[in-house]
C-alpha positions in Angstrom: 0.0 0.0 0.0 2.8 2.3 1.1 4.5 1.9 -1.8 1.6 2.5 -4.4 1.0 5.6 -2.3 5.3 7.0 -2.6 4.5 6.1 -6.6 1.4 8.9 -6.7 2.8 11.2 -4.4 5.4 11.6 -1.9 5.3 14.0 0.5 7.7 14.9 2.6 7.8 17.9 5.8 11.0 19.5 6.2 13.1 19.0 9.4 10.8 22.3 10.1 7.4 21.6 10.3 6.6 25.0 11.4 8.6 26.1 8.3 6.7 23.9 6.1 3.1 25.3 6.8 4.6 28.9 6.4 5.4 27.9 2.9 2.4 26.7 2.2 0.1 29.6 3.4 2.5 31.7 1.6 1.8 29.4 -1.9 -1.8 30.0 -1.0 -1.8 33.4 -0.8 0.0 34.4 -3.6 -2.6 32.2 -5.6 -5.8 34.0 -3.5 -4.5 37.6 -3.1 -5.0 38.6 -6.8 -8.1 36.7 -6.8 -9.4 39.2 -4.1 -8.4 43.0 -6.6 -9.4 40.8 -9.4 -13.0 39.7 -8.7 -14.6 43.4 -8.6 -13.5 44.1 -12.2 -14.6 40.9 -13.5 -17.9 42.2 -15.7 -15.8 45.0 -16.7 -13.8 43.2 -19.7 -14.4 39.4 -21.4 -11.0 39.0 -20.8 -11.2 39.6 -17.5 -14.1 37.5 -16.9 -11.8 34.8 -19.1 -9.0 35.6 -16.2 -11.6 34.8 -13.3 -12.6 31.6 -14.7 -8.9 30.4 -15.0 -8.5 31.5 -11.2 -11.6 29.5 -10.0 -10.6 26.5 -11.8 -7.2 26.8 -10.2 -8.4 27.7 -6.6 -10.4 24.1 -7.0 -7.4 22.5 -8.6 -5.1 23.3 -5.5 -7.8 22.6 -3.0 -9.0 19.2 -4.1 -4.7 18.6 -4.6 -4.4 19.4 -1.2 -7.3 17.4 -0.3 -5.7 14.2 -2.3 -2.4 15.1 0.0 -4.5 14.8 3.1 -6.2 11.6 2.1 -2.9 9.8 0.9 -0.9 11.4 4.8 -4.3 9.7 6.5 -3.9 6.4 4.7 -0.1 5.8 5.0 0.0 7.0 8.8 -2.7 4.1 9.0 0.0 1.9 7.2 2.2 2.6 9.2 0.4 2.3 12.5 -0.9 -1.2 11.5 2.5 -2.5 9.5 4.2 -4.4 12.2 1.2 -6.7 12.5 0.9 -7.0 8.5 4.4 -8.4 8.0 4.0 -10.5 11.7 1.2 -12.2 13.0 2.0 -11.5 17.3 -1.3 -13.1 17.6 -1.5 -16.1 20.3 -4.5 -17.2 18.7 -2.7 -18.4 15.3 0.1 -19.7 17.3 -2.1 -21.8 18.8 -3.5 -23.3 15.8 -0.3 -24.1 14.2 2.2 -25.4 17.0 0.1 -28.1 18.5 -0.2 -32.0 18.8 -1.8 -33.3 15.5 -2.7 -36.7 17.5 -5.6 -37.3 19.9 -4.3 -35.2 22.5 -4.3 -31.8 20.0 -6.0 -29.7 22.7 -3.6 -30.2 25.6 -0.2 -30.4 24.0 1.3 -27.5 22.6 5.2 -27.9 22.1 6.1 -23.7 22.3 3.2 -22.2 24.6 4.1 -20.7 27.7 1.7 -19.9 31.0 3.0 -18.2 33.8 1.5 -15.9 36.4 3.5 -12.5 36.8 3.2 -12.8 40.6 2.6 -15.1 43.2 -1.4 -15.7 43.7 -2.1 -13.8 39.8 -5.5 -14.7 38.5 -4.5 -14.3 35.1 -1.4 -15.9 33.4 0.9 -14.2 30.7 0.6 -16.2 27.1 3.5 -16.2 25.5 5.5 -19.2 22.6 9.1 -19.8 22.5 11.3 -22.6 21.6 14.1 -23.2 24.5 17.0 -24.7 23.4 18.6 -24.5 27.0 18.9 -23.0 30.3 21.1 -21.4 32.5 20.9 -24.8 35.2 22.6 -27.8 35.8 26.0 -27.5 34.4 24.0 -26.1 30.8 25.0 -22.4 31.3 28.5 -23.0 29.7 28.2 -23.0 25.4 30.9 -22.5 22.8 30.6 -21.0 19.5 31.8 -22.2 16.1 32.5 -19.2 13.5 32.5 -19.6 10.0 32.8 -16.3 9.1 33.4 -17.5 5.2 30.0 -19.0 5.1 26.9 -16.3 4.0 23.3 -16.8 4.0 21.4 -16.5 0.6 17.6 -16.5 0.3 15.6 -18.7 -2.0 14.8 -17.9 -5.4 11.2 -17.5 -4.3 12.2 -15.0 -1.6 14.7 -13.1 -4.2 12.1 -12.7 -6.8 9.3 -11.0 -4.3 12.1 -8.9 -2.1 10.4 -5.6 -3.9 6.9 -5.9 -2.1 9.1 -7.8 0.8 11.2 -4.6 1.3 7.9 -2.6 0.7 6.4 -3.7 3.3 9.2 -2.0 5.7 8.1 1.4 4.0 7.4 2.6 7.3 10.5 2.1 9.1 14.3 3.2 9.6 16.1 0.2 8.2 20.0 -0.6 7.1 22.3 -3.1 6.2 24.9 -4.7 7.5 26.4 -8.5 8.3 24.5 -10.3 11.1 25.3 -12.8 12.7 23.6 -16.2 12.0 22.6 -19.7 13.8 23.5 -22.0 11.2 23.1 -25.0 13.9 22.8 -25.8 17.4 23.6 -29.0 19.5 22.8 -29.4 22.4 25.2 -30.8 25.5 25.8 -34.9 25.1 29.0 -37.0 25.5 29.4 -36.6 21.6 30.2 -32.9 21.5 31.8 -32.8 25.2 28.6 -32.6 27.2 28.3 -28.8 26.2 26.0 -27.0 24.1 26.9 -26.0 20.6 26.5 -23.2 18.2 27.9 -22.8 14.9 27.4 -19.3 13.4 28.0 -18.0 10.0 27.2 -14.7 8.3 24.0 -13.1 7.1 22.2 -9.7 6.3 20.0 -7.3 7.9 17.9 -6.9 4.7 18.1 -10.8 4.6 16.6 -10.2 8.0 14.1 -7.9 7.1 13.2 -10.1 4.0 12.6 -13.4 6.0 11.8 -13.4 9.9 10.6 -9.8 10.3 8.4 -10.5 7.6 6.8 -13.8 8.2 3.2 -13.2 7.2 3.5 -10.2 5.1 0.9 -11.3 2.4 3.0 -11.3 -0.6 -0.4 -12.7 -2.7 -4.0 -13.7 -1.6 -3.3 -16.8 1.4 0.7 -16.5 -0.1 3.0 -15.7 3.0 6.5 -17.1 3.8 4.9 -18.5 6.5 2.4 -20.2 4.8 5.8 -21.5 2.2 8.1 -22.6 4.8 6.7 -22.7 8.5 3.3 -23.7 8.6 3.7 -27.2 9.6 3.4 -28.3 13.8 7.0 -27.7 14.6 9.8 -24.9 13.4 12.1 -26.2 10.9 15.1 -27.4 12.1 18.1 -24.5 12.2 20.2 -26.0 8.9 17.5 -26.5 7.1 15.3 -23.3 8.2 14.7 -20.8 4.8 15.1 -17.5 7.4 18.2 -15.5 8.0 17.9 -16.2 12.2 19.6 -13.6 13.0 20.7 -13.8 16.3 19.1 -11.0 19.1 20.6 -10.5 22.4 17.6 -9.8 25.0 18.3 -8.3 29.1 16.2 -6.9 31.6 17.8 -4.3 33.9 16.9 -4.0 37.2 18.0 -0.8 39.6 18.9 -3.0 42.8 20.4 0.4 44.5 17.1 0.6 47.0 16.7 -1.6 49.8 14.0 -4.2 48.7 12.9 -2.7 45.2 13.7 -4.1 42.1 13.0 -1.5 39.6 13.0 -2.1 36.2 14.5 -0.4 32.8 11.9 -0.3 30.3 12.7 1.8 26.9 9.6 2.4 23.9 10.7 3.0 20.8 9.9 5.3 18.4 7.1 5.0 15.3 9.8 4.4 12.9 11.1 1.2 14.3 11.4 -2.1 12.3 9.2 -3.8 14.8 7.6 -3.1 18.0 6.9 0.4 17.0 5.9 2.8 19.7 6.2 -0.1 22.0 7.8 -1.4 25.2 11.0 -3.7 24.6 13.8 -5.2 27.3 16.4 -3.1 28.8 18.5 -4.0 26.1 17.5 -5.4 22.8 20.5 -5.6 20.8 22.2 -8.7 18.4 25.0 -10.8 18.6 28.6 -9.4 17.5 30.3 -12.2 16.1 33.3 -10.8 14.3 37.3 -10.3 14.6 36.5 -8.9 18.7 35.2 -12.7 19.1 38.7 -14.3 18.0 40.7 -11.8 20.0 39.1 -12.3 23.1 39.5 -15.8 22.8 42.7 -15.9 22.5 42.9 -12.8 25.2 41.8 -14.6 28.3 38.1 -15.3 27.4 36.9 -18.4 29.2 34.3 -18.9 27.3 31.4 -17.4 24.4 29.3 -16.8 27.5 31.8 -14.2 29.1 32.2 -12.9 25.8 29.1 -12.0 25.2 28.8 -10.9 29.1 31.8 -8.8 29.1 31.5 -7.5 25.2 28.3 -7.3 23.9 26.1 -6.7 26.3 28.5 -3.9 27.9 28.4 -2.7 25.0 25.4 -2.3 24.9 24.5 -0.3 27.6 25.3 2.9 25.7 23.1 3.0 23.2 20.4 0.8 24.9 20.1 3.1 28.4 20.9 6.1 26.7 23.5 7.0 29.0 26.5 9.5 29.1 30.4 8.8 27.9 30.5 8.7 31.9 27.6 6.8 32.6 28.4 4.1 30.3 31.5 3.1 32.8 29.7 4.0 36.0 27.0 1.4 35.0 30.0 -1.2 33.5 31.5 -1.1 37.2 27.9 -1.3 38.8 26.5 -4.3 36.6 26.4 -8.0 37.4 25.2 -9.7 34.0 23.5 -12.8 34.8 22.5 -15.7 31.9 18.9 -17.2 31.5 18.9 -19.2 28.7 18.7 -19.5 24.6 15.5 -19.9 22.5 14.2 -19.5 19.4 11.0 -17.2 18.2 8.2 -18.9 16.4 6.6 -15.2 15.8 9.4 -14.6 13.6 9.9 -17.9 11.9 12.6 -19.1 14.6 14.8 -16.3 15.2 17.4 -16.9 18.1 18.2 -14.7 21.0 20.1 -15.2 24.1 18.3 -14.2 27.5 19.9 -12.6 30.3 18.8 -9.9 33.4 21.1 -7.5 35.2 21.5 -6.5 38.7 22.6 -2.5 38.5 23.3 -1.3 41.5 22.0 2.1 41.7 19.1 3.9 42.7 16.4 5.4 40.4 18.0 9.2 41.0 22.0 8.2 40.5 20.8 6.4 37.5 19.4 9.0 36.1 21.9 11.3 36.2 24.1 9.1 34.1 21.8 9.8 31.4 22.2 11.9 28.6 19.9 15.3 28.8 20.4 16.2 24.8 19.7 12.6 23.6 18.0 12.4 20.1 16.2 9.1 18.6 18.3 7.9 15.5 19.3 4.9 14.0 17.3 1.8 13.4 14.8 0.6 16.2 15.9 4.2 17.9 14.7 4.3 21.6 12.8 7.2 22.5 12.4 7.5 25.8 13.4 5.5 29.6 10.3 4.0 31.7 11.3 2.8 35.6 8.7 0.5 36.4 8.5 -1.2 40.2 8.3 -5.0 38.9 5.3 -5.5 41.6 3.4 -2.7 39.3 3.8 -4.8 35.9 0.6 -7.0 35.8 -2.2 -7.7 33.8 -5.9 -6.3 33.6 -8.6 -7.9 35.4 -10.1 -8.2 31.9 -8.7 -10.7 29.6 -9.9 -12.0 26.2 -10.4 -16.3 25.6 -7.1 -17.0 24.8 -9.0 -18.8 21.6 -10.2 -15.3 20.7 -7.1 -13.2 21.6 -5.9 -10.0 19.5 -2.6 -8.7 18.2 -0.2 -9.5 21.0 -2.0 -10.2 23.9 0.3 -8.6 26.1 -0.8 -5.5 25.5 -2.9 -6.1 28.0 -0.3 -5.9 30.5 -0.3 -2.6 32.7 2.4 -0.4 33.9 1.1 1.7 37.7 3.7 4.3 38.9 5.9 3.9 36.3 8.9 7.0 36.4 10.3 8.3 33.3 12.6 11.2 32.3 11.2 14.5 31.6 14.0 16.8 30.1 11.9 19.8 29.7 9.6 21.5 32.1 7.6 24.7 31.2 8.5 26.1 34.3 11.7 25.3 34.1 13.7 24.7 31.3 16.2 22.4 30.7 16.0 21.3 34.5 15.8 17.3 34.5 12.7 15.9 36.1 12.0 12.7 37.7 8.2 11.9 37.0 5.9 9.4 38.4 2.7 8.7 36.3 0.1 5.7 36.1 0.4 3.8 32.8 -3.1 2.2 33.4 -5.4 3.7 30.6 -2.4 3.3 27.9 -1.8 0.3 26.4 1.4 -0.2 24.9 2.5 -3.3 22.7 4.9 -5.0 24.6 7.8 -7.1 22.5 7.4 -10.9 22.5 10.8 -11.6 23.6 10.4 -9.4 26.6 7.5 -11.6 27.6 9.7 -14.7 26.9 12.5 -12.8 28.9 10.1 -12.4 31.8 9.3 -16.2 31.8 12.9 -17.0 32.0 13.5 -14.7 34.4 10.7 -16.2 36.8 11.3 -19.9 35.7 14.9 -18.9 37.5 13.8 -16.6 40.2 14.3 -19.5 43.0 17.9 -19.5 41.6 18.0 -16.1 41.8 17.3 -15.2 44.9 19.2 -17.7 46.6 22.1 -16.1 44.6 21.2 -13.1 45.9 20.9 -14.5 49.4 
């Protein structure tokens, strides 16, 4: 749709919107001011009556043009709004009908879904599907990684020849390109391979990305999908046969551990533009894998293991661009952080995509924190965050209304509620440029929250008995 819109007329505001309507009142009234010495005079002369005519017909040309500008803005910001669930189905709903026992027990088994209860004594239950592959428990927490850096990811020829609408269908987002990494295979821990758990990693795209698992059930023709192609069956197709790029996501939660018997949590919304999720509620840091030249050194550095790697590289890495912090901030929080693992699974949402889970325990308090951030911060780059929500973990529940999970919408979790939730405020009327520290009630908003954050949550609670004896 977006892209039979950009072919009829693409409009664009400058980085001045004020600037922009300016121009355009000034356009208009250098087509209406002549109209206004011209109209008195009009049964004076024929060839002024001839002038009048041409100056109606053109007032009505540039009003119903306007008009078709207003109608095309309407329609693609409705594109846009609705385009994450037109190239994903989030819905639990058709989850449900795919991944489930085909035998006589098709009602009770289903291999991916996950129940849990936010909180002890929860009515309601979260809904969420994800394929473990394994946990952080019982001598599983330790992985190695096999690079093939040589070895790149191509799609099929049915994908290649439909990558025009595939690509279209990101019309409303930020996107890139660059190499990704990719899980070519996974084994997991037996006396074959050592009795621990195996990854072998080549080399993809982000367009590859954004042609294949972010864009699952974009309909490419009426009931066509790559879905509907490749993983439509009970079960996601093994990793080195899968047709997706799997490009491999790294997912944390941050908690603020600074105050005495409050976890707080780190909860960033992205902006409209993003590639998925938009205007939504993600982890503390949603980021990818960085498998390249760093990997090698560190191995060879001192690196016990792909575990610490990620732990000490990526993640820390991470904390930069994911917490929006200062050049300061980014060490102060490095020094603060204990980075605990959870676990690896895969995404049937998007056709199987990996990511490694994780939480971390910052210890700082909601105020010191905040000072760490940046005050002139501006949302750019892909999947851009645009603004920090604290959130008490107690005040993350669900509504006291909940749909049949048979009849549930577009990710259910929306449903979920955030109550006293702080956020950053960088600009006060009464005060500008002082930094505020606000407390509002998320209750009546309902923001989509990101699938792997659910699936994050689940790990985190499947291991809070761990957890807290750690932290005991």
């Amino acid at each position: 749709m977006e892209d039979e819109l950009s072919r009829f007329f693409k409009f664009q505001w400058s980085k001045n919107k004020f600037l922009s309507v300016v121009i355009i009142l000034l356009i208009i009234a250098m087509i209406v001011v002549p109209g206004i010495f011209l109209q008195p005079h009009v049964e004076e002369a024929t060839c002024l009556k001839t002038a009048w005519d041409i100056y109606v017909n053109l007032i009505a040309s540039l009003l119903a043009f306007l008009f078709a500008i207003a109608i095309i803005y309407l329609i693609s910001r409705i594109f846009r709004r609705h385009e994450d669930e037109l190239k994903v189905s989030y819905r639990n709903s058709k989850m449900h009908k795919i991944y489930k026992d085909k035998g006589e027990d098709k009602d009770k088994w289903h291999p991916y879904k996950k129940s849990f209860p936010l909180h002890s004594g929860d009515k309601y239950e979260c809904e969420v599907y994800c394929n473990e592959l394994f946990f952080h428990e019982d001598g599983e927490s330790d992985f190695r990684i096999i690079d093939i850096p040589d070895k790149y990811f191509k799609v099929t020829h049915f994908i290649d020849i439909h990558a025009d609408k595939l690509l279209a269908a990101h019309a409303g987002s930020k996107t890139t390109n660059e190499f990704t990494p990719r899980l070519e295979d996974f084994a997991k821990a037996s006396s074959k391979n050592g009795n621990i758990n195996t990854l072998t990693i080549s080399r993809s795209t982000y367009v590859n990305h954004l042609l294949t698992n972010r864009a699952m059930d974009y309909e490419i023709g009426k009931d066509v999908s790559l879905r509907r192609m490749y993983e439509s069956i009970d079960v996601l197709t093994d990793l080195p046969l899968s047709k997706m790029s799997n490009h491999i996501g790294i997912n944390a939660l941050v908690f603020l551990t600074g105050e005495t018997g409050r976890d707080y949590l780190i909860l960033p919304r992205r902006g409209k533009d993003a590639t998925v999720v938009k205007n939504g509620i993600t982890a503390s840091i949603a980021s990818r894998l960085m498998i390249d030249d760093n990997y090698t050194e560190a191995i060879k550095n001192g690196a016990e293991s792909a575990e610490e790697y990620i732990r000490e590289g990526c993640i820390k890495n991470a904390f930069e661009r994911a917490l929006l912090l200062t050049e300061n901030g980014v060490k102060k929080v490095q020094s603060n952080a204990t980075i605990h693992f959870l676990g690896l699974a895969r995404d049937p949402y998007e056709g199987g995509k990996p990511t490694f889970f994780y939480y971390v325990d910052l210890n700082l308090t909601r105020e010191k924190f905040w000072k760490l951030t940046q005050d002139n911060y501006k949302a750019e780059g892909i999947d851009a965050i645009k603004e920090l929500m604290i959130v008490d973990w107690k005040n993350i529940h669900l509504t006291d209304v909940y749909p049949k999970r048979e009849e549930a919408d577009r990710y259910d979790d929306e449903k979920l509620q955030l109550t006293g939730a702080y956020r950053h405020s960088k600009f006060v009327w009464w005060h500008p440029g002082k930094k505020e520290f606000q407390s509002r009630s998320w209750q009546k908003n309902k923001f989509i929250f990101e699938q792997n954050l659910i699936v994050n949550f689940w790990f985190y609670l499947k291991h809070k008995g761990e957890i807290e004896d750690e932290k005991a």
